[in-house]
N, C-alpha and C positions, 0 to 999 in steps of 0.2 A: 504494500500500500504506500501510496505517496504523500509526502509530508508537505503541506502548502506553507512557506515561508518558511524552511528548516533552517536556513542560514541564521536565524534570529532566536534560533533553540540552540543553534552550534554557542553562540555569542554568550548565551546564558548560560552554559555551561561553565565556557570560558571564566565568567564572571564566578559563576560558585569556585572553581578553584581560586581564583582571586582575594577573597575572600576568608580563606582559608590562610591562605598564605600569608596577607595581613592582619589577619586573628594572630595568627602567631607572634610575630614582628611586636604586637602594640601590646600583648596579653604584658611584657616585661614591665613598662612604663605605668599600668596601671596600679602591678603590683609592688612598682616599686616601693612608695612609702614604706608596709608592713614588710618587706622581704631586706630593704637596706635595715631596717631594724632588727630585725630575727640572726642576719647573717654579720650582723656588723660591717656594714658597708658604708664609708664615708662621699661627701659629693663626688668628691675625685675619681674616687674608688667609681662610681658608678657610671662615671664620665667613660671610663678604660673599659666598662664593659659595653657601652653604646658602642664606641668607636670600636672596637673588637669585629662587633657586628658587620659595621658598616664597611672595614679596611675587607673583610673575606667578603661581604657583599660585590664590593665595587671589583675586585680582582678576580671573583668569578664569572662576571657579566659576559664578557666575552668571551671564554671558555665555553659558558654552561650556550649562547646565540649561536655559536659555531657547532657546538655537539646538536642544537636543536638543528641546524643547516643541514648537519651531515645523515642524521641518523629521523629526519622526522618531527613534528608536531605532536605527534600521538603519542609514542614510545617515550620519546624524551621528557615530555610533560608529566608522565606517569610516574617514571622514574626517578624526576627530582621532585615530585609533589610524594611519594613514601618517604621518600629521606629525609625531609624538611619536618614531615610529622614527625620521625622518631628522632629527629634533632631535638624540636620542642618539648617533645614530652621528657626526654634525657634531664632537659634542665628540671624539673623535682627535684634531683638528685644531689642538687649543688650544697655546699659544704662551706663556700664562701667566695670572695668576686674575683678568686681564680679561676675557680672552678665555675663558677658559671659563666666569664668570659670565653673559656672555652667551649662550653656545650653554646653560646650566643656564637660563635665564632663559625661552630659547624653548622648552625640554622642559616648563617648567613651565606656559606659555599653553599646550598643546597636549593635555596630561595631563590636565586640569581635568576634562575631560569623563568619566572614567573611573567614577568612582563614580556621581555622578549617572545615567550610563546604565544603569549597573547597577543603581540602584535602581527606573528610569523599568520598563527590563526585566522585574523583578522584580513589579513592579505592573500588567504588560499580562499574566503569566503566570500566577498564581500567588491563590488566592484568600486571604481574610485569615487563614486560623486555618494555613495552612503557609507566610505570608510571610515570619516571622522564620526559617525552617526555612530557605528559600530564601537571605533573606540570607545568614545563618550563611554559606550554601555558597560564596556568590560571593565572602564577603569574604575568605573563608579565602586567594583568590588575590592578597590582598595579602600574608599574611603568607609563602605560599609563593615570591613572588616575591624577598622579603625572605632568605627561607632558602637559595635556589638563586644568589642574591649573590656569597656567601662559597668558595663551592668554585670558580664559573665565572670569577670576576676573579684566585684566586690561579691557577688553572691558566693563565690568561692571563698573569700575571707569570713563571710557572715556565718556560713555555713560548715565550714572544716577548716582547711589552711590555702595557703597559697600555692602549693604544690598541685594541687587539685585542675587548679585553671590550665596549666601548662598539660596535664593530661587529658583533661575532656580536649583541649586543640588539638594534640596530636591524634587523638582517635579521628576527632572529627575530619581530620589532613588524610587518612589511611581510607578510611569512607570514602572522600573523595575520586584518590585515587584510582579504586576499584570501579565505581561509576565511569570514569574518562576513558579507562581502558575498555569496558562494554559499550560504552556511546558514540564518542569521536571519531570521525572517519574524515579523511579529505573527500573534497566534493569528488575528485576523479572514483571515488570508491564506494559515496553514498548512495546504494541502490535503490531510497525514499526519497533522492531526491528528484524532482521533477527534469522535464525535458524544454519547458520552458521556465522554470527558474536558472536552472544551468546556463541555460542560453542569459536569462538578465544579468546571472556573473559576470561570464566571461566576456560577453560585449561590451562589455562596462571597466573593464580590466584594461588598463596599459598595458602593451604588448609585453615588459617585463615578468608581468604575473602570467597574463593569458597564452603567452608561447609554450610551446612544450620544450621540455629541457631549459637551455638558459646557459650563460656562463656565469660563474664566477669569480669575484678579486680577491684575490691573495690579501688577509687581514692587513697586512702592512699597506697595501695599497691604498686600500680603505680609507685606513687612519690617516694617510699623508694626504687624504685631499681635499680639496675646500669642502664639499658636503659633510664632509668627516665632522670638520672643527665647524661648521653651521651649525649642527646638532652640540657637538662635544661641549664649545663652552659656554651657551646656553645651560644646560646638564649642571658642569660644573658650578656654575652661579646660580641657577634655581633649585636645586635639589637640598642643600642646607635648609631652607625654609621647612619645608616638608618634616626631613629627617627630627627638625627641631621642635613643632608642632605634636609627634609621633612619640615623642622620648621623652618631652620635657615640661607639657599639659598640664596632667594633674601631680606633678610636682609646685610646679607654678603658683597651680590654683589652692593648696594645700600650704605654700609655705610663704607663698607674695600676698594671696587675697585670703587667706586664712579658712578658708572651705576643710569640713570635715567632712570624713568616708563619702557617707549617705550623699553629701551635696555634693562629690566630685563624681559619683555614681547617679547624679540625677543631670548634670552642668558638662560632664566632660565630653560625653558625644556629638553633643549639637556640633562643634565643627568641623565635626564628620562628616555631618548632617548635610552641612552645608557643599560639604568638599563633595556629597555626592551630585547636588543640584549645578555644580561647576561638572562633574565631567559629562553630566546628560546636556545641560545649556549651550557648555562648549562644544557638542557634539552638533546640536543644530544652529549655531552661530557662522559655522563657517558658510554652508549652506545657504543660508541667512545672508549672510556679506556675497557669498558669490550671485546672488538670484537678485538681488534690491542694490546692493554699490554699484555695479557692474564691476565687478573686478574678475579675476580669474581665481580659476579654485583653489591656487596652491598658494596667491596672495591672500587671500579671502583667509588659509589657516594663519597666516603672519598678523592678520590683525587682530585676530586669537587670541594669539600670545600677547601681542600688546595691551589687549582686554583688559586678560588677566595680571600681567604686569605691572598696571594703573591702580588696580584693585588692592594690590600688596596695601599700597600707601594709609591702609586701614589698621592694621596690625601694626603698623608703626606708631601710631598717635596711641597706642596702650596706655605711654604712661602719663599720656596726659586725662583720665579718666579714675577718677577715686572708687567708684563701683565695681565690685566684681562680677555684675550682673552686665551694665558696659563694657569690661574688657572680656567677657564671654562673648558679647557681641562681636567688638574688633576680631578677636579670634574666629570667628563665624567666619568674617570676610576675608579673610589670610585662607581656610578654608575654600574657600571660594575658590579665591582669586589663582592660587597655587594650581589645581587641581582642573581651572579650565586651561590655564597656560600650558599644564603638563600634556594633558591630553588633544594638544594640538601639535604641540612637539612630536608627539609619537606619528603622528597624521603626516608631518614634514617629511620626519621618517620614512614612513611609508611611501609617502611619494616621489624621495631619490634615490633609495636604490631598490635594486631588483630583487625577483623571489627569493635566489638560490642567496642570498646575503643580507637580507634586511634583519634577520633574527641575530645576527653576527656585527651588523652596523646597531644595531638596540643594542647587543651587551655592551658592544663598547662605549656607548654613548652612556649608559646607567653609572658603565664602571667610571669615566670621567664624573658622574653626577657624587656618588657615593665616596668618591677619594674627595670631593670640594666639600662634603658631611664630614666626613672623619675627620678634614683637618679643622670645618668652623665648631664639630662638636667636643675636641680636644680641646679649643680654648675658649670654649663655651663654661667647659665644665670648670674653668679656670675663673673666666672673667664675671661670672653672673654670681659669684660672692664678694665680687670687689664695685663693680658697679652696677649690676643688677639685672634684672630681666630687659627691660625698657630702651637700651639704648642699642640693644644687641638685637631687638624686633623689627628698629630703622635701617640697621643696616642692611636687614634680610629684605629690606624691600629697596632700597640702593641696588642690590644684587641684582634683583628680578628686573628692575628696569634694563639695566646694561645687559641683560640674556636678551631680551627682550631687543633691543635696539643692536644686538650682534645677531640675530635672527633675521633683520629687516637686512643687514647688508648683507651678511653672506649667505642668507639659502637662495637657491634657484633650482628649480624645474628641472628632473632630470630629461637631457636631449631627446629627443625623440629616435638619434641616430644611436646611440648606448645600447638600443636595444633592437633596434629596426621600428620599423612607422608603429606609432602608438595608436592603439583603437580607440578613438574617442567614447569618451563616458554617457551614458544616456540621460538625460536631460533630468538634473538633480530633482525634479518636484517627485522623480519615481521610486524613492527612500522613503524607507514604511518602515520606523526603528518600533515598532509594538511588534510583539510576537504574534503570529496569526495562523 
């Protein structure tokens, strides 16, 4: 039997392992409070174990895009979504913030693979003018995973210990996995999927995706070339925000605005929340800009990012606001603002380079994002007892503008000669991001 609209079940799929993946990642930060208490962990001390994370995150990205290039979507995905579960659930075990630096060390090898597959996905599924739509969707399961944190780790302190949260994630990551492996198929293999949905792919695909076969560049080439660093230091300058939002929340809100358990478990999601309504917005903005500016599509994702760029500038007036109820807000829009920016980037992604390497041009690009985290979360973990939360919120949005304005000048459309004549995309009003 034929599945009507199955690309839009592939995506949700997508998104639950997403999800999962940033359950894990955010479960640490919630529980930090009680767990730096139990284990005797100082700020520092817990600074070294983010940055842990994030140094193995950023140096697997390209490894884990490249094993996704070589070996598959399907397989690869499967594989690093069991090991990231029994990464997370390992961490119960920790003994103190070496030891749990470690087991956060090997969640963060294991992780890597999570976006890149999702974009890799995204691009076997999805033709160009509803790929940002697509995006939007899947990224949204990072910020949902971020938001479903906050309620899961305190009911885990209310109810047993901290140890606990870290095990229901990992079970829930193993679940996962077993679902991908019986669901996921590339469209060339999906026998539900239709003969005129196939057909709206692939005519919709740049000759990159839609040719059969394809070549590929040699990682080094990749890296040396303008599209490389279009994306890369973008990455490197917006991804701090994120990481910092992720790690350092309900710290914040517990130690700057003075929020106990119960209110960091009623307060901490919203800009999740939020961060989810950026990657669905940002999904239909581009869309939006290409159909009403007249611009073209791959400009139309540049003002995206500038969007959300502008948006930073919210999170930075934090500490001009005495309410914790207002800097919940500003956080909201940091939220936002990060999350439509990111999920345009990935879009940019997708549209310079080709199949056989876009999964391997995403790790590299995360791993520049996640090395610009480790070094601003290192003296983060330094400078936010010497001058405080607030001034270090400005800079994150200083950052975002310059990604943002290195975005306008160096990305460009890949040629159409790169890959031989490109199929033009079918007229964007025919993107239906509901599942149907």
């Amino acid at each position: 039997m034929k599945i009507k609209g199955i690309r839009w079940w592939m995506v949700s799929l997508v998104t639950a392992g997403l999800i999962v993946n940033y359950l894990a990642r955010n479960t640490l930060s919630v529980a930090a409070p009680t767990l730096m208490k139990d284990l005797d962990i100082s700020t520092a001390q817990y600074a070294h174990v983010v940055v842990a994370w994030q140094l193995c995150y950023a140096f697997m990205q390209p490894v884990a895009g490249y094993l996704l290039d070589a070996i598959g979507t399907k397989l690869g995905f499967a594989v690093f979504a069991f090991a990231w579960s029994l990464a997370c659930a390992a961490a119960a075990w920790s003994t103190g913030w070496q030891s749990l630096a470690f087991f956060r060390g090997l969640l963060g090898l294991t992780e890597a693979a999570g976006i890149p597959a999702g974009v890799k996905a995204t691009t076997e599924w999805f033709p160009a003018s509803e790929r940002s739509v697509a995006i939007g969707w899947f990224n949204i399961g990072s910020s949902i995973g971020a938001l479903l944190a906050p309620p899961l780790v305190v009911w885990a302190l209310l109810h047993g210990q901290w140890q606990w949260a870290f095990l229901i994630v990992g079970a829930l990551g193993i679940a996962w996995s077993v679902l991908w492996t019986l669901l996921y198929q590339h469209p060339r293999d999906q026998t539900r999927l239709s003969d005129s949905e196939r057909e709206h792919i692939l005519s919709g695909q740049e000759a990159q995706y839609s040719a059969a076969g394809g070549t590929k560049r040699r990682w080094t080439s990749i890296i040396a070339s303008r599209d490389f660093w279009a994306i890369g230091i973008p990455r490197i300058l917006s991804e701090p925000a994120w990481q910092t939002f992720n790690a350092w929340i309900p710290l914040y809100m517990m130690t700057e605005r003075h929020m106990n358990l119960k209110e960091v478990a009623l307060f901490a999601w919203m800009p999740f929340l939020a961060a989810d309504i950026g990657c669905v917005l940002g999904g239909y903005l581009s869309p939006l800009f290409h159909k009403h500016a007249g611009v073209t599509l791959f400009t139309s994702r540049k003002l995206v990012v500038v969007t959300g760029a502008l948006c930073m500038v919210g999170p930075a007036c934090i500490g001009l606001v005495a309410s914790p109820y207002a800097a919940i807000a500003l956080l909201c829009v940091g939220g936002f603002a990060h999350q439509t920016l990111s999920g345009a980037l990935y879009a940019v992604t997708a549209d310079m380079f080709g199949k056989n390497e876009v999964a391997t041009a995403t790790g590299m690009g995360g791993m520049m994002g996640y090395l610009g985290a480790a070094a601003f979360t290192a003296l983060f973990g330094v400078l936010v007892t010497q001058v405080g939360y607030s001034p270090l919120f400005v800079v994150l949005a200083i950052f975002d503008l310059i990604a943002a304005l290195a975005v306008c000048v160096l990305a460009r459309p890949r040629a159409p000669s790169a890959a031989g004549a490109a199929v033009a995309p079918r007229n964007i009003d025919s993107a239906r991001p509901a599942l149907r």
